[in-house]
Biopython code that builds the backbone (N, CA, C, O; Angstrom):
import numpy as np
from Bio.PDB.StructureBuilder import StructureBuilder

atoms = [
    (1, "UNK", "N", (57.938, -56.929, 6.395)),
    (1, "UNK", "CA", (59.224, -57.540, 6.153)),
    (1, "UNK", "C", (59.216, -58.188, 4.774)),
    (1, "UNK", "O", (59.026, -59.377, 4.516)),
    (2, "UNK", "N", (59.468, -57.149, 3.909)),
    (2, "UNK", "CA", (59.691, -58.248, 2.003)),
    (2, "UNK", "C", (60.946, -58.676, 1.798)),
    (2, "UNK", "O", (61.356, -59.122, 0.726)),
    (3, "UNK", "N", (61.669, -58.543, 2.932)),
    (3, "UNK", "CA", (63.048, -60.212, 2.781)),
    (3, "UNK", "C", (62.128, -61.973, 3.019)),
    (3, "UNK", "O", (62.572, -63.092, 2.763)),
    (4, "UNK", "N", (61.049, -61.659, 3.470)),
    (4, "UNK", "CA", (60.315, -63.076, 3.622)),
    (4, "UNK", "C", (60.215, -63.412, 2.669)),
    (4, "UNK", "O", (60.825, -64.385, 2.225)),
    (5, "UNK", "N", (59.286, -62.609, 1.936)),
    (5, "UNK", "CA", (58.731, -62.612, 0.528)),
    (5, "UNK", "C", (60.177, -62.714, -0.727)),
    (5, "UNK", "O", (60.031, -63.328, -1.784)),
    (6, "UNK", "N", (61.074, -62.234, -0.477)),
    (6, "UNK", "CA", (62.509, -62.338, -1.471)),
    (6, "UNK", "C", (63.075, -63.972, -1.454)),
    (6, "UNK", "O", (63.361, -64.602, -2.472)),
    (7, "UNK", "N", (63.187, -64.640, 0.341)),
    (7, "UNK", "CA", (63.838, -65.205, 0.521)),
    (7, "UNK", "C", (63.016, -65.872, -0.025)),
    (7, "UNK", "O", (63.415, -66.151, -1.155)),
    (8, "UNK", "N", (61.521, -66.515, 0.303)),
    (8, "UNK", "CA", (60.415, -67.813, -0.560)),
    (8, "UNK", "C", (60.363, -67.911, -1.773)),
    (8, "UNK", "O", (59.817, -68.858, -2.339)),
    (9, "UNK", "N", (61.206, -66.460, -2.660)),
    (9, "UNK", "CA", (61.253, -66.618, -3.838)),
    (9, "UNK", "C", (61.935, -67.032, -4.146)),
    (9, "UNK", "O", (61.762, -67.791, -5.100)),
    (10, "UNK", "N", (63.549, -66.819, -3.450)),
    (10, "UNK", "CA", (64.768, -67.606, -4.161)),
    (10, "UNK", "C", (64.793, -68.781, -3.963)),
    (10, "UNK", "O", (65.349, -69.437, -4.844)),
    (11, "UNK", "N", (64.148, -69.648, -2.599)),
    (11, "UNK", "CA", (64.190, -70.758, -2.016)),
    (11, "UNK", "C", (63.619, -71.592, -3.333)),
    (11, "UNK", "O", (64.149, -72.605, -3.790)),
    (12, "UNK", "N", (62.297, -70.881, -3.898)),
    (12, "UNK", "CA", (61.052, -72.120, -4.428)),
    (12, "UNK", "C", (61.768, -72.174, -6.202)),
    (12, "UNK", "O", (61.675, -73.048, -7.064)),
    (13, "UNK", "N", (62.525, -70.719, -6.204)),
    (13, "UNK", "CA", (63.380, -70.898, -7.529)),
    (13, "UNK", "C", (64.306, -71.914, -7.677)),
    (13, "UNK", "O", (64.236, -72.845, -8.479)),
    (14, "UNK", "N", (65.384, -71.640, -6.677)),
    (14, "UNK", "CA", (65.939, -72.780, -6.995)),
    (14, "UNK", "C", (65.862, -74.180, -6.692)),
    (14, "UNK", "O", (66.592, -75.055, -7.159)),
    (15, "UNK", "N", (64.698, -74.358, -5.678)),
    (15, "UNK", "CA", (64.254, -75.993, -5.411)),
    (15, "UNK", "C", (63.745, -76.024, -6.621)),
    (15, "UNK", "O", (64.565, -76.664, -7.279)),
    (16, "UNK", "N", (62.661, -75.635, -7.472)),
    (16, "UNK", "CA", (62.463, -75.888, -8.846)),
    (16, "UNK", "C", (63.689, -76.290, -9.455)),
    (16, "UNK", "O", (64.061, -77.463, -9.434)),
    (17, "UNK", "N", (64.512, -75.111, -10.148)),
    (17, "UNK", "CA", (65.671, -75.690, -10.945)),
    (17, "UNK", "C", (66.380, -76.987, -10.577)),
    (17, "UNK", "O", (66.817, -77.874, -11.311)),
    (18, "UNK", "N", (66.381, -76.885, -9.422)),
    (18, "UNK", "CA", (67.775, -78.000, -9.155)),
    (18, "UNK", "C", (67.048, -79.293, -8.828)),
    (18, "UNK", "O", (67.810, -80.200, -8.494)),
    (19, "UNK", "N", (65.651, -79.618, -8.847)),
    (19, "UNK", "CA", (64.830, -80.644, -8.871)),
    (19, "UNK", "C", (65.353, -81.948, -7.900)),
    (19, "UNK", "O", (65.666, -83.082, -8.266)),
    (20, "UNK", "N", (65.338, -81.537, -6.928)),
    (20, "UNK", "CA", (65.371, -82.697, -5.856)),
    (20, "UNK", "C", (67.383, -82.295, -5.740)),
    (20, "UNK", "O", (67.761, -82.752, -4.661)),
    (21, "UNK", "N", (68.617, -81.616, -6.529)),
    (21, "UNK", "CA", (69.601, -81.694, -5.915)),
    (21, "UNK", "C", (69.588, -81.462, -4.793)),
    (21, "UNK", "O", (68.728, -80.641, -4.476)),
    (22, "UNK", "N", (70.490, -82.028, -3.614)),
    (22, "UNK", "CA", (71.025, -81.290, -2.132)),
    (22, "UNK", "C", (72.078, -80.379, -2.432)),
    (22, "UNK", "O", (73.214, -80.597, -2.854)),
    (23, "UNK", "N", (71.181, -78.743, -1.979)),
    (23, "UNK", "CA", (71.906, -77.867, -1.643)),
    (23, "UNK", "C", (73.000, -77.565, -0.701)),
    (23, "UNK", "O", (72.596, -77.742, 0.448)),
    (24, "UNK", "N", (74.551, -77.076, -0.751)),
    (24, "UNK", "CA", (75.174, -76.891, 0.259)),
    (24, "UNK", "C", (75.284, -75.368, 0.319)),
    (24, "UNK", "O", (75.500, -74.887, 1.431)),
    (25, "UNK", "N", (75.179, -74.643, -0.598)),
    (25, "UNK", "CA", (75.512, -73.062, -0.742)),
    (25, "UNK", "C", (74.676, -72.112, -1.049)),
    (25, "UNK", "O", (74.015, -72.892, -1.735)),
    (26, "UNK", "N", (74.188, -71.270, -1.145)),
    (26, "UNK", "CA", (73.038, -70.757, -1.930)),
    (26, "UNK", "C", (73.797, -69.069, -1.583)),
    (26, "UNK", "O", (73.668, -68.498, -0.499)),
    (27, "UNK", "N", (74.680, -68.424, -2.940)),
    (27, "UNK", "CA", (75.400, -66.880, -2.352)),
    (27, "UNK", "C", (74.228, -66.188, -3.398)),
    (27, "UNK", "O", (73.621, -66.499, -4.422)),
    (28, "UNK", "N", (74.337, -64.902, -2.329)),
    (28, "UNK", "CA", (73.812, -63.906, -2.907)),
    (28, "UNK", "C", (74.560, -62.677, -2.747)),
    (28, "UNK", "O", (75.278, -62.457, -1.772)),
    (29, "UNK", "N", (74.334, -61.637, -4.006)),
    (29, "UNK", "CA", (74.897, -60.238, -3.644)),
    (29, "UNK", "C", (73.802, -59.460, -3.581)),
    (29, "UNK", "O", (72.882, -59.375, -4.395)),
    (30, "UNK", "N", (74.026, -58.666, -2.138)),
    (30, "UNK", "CA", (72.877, -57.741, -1.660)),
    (30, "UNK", "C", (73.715, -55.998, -1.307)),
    (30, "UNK", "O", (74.408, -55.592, -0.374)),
    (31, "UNK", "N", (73.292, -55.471, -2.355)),
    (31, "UNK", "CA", (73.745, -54.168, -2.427)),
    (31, "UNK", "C", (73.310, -53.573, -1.191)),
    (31, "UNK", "O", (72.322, -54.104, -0.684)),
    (32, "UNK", "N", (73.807, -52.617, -0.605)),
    (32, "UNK", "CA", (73.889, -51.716, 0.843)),
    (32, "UNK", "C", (71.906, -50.868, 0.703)),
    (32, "UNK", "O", (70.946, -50.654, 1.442)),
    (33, "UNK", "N", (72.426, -50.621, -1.178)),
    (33, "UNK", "CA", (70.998, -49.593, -1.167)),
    (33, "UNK", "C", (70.117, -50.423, -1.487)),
    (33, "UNK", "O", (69.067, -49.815, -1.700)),
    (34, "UNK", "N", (69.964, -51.956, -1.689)),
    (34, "UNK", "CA", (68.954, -52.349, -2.230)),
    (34, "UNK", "C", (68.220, -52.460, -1.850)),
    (34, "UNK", "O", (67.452, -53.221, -2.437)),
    (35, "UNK", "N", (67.690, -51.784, -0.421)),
    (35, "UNK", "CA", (66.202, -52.144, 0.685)),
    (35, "UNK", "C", (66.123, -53.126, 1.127)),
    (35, "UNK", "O", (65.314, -53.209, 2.052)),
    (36, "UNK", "N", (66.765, -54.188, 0.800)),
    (36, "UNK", "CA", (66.652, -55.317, 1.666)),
    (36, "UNK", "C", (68.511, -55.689, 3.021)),
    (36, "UNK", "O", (69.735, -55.608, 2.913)),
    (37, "UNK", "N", (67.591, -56.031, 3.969)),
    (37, "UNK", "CA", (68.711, -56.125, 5.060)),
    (37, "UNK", "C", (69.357, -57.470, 4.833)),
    (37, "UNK", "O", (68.678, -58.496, 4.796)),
    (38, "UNK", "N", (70.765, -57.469, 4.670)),
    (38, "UNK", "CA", (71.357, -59.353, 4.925)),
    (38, "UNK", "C", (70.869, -59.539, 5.911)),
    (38, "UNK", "O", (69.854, -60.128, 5.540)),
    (39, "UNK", "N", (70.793, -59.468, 7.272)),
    (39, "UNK", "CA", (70.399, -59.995, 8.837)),
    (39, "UNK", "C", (68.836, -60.293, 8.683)),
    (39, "UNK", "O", (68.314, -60.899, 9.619)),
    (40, "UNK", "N", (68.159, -59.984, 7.761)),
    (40, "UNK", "CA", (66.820, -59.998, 7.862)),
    (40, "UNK", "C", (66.474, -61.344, 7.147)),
    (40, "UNK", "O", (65.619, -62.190, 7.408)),
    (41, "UNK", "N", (67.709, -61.242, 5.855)),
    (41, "UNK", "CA", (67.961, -62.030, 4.463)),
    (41, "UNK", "C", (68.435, -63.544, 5.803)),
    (41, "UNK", "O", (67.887, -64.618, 6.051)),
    (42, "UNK", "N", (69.116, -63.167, 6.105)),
    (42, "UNK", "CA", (69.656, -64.390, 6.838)),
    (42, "UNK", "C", (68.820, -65.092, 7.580)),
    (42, "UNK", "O", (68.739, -66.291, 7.313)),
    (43, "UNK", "N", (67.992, -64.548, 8.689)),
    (43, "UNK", "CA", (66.773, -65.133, 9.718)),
    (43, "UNK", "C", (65.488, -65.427, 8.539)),
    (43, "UNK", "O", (64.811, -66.376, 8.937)),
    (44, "UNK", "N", (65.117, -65.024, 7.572)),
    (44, "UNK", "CA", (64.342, -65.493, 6.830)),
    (44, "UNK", "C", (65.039, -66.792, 5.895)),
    (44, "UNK", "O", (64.221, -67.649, 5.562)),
    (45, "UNK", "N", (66.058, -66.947, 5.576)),
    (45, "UNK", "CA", (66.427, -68.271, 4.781)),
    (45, "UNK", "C", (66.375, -69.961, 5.683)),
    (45, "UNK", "O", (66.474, -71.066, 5.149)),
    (46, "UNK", "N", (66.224, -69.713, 6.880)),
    (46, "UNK", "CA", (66.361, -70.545, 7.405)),
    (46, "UNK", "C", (64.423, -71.030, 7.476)),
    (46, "UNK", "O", (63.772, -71.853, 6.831)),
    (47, "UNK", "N", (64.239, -70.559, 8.007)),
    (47, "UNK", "CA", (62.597, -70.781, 7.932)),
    (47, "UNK", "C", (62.338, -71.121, 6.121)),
    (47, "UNK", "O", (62.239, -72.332, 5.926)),
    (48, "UNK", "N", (62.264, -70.596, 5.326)),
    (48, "UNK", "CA", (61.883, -70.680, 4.186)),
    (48, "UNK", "C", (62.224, -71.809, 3.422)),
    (48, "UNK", "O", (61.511, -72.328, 2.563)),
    (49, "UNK", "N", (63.941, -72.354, 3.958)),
    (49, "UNK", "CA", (64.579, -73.486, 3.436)),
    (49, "UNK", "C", (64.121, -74.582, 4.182)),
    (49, "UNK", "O", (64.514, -75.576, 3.571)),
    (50, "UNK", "N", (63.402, -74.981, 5.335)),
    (50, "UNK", "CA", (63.179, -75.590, 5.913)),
    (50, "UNK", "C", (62.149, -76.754, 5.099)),
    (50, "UNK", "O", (61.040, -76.415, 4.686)),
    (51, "UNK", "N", (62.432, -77.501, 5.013)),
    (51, "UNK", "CA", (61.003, -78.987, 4.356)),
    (51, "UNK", "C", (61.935, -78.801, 3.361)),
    (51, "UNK", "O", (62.393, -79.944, 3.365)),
    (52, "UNK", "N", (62.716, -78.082, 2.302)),
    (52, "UNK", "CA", (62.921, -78.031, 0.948)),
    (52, "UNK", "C", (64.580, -78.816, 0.819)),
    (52, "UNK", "O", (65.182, -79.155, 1.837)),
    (53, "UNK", "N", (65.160, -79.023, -0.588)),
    (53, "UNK", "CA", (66.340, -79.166, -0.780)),
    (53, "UNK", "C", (67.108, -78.287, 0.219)),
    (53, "UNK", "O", (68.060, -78.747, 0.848)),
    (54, "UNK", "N", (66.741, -77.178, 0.343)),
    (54, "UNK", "CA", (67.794, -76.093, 0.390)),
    (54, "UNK", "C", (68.232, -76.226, 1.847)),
    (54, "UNK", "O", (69.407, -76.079, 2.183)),
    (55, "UNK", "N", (67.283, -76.500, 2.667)),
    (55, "UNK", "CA", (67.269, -77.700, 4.352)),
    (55, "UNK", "C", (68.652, -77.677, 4.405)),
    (55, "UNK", "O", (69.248, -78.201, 3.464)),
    (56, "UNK", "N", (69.398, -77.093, 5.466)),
    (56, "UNK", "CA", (70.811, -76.993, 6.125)),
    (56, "UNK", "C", (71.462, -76.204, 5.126)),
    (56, "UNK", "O", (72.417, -75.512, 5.476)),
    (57, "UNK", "N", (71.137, -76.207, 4.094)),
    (57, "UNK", "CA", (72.319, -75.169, 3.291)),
    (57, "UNK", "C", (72.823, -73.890, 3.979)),
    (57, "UNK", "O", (72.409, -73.250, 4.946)),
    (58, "UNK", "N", (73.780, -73.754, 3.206)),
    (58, "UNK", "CA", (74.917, -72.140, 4.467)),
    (58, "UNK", "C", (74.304, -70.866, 3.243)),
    (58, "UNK", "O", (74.360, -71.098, 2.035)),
    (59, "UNK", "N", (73.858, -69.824, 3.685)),
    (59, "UNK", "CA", (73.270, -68.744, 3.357)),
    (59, "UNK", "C", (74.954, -67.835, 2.980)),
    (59, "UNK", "O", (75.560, -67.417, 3.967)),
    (60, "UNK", "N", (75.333, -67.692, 2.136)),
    (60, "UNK", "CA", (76.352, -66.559, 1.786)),
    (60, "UNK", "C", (75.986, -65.416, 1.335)),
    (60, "UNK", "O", (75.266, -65.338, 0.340)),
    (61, "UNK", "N", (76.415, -64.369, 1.980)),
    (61, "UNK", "CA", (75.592, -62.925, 1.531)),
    (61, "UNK", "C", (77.061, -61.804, 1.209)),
    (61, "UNK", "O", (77.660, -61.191, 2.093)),
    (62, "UNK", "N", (77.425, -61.768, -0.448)),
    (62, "UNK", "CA", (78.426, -60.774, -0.283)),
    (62, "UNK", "C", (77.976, -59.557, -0.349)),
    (62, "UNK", "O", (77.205, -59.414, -1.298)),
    (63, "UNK", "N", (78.137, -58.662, 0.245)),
    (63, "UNK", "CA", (77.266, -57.559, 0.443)),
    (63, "UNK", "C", (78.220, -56.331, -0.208)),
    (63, "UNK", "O", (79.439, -56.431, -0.067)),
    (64, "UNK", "N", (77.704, -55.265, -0.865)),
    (64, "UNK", "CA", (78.040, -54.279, -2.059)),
    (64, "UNK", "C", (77.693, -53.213, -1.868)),
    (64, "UNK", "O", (76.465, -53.172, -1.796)),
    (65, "UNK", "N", (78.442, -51.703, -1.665)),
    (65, "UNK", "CA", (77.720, -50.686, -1.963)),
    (65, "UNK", "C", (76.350, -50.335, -2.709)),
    (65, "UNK", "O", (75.467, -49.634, -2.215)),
    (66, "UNK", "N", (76.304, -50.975, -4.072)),
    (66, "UNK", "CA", (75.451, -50.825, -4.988)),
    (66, "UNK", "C", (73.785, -51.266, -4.345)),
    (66, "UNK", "O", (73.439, -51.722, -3.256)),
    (67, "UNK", "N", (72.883, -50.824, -5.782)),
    (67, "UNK", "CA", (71.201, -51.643, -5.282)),
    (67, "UNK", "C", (71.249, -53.058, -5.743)),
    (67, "UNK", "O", (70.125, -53.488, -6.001)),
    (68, "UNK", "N", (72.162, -53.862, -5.913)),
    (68, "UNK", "CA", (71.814, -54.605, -7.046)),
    (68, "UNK", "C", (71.040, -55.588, -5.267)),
    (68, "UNK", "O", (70.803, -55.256, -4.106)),
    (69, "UNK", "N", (70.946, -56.682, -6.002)),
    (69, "UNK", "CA", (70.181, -57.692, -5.379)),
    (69, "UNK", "C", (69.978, -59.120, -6.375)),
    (69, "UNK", "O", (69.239, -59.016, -7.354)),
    (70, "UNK", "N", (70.537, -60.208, -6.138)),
    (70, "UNK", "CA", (70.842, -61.002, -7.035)),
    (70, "UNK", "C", (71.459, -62.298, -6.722)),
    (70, "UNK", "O", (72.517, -62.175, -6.104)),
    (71, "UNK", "N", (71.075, -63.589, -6.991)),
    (71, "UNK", "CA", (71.409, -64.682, -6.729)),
    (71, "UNK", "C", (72.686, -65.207, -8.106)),
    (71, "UNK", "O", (72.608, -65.477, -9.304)),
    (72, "UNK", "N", (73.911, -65.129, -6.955)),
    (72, "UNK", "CA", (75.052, -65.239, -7.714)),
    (72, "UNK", "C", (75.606, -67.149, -7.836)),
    (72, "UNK", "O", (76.370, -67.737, -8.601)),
    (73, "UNK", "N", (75.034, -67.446, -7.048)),
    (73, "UNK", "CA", (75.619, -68.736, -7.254)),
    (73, "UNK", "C", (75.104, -69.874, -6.236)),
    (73, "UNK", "O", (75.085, -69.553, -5.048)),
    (74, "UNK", "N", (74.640, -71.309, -6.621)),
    (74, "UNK", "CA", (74.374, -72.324, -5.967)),
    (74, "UNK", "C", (74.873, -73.510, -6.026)),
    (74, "UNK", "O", (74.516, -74.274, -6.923)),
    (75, "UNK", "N", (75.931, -73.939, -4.938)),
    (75, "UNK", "CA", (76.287, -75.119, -5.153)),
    (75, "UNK", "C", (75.598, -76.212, -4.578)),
    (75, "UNK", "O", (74.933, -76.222, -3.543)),
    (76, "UNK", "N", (75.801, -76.995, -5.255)),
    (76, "UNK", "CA", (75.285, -78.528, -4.961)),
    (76, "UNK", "C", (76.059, -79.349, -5.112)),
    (76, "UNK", "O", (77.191, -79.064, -5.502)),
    (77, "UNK", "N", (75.508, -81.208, -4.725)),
    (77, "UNK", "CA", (76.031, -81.819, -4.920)),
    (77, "UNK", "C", (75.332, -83.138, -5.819)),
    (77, "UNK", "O", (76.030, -84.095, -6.155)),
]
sb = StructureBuilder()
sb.init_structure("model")
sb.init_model(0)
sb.init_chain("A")
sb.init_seg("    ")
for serial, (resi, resn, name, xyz) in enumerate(atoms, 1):
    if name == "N":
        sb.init_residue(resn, " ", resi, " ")
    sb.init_atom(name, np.array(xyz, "f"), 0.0, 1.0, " ", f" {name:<3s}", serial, name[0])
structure = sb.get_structure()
């Protein structure tokens, strides 16, 4: 399962950047072909966000024909 491995990456990225902000949003666009599943993307963000800022944030996944795969946007407060 390398949505584990995707999701610990985006999690530890943006707890870095946003240095202690509280996360409420964290969207991503996950292309249809990009090998990775949203449902997989989804049950892995919750575990991964867990101890971190990102703790309760809402997982948004707009999902795309295309491969892309890509963290489109994080809100905070």
């Amino acid at each position: 399962m390398h949505e584990l491995s995707l999701m610990d990456d985006v999690v530890a990225a943006v707890a870095r950047e946003l240095r202690g902000a509280r996360v409420h949003v964290v969207r991503l666009v996950v292309g249809l072909r990009s090998g990775a599943s949203p449902r997989a993307l989804r049950s892995c963000f919750e575990v991964c966000a867990g101890g971190t800022p990102l703790e309760g944030a809402a997982l948004d996944i707009v999902e795309t024909d295309g491969d892309e795969l890509w963290l489109e946007e994080v809100e905070v407060s």
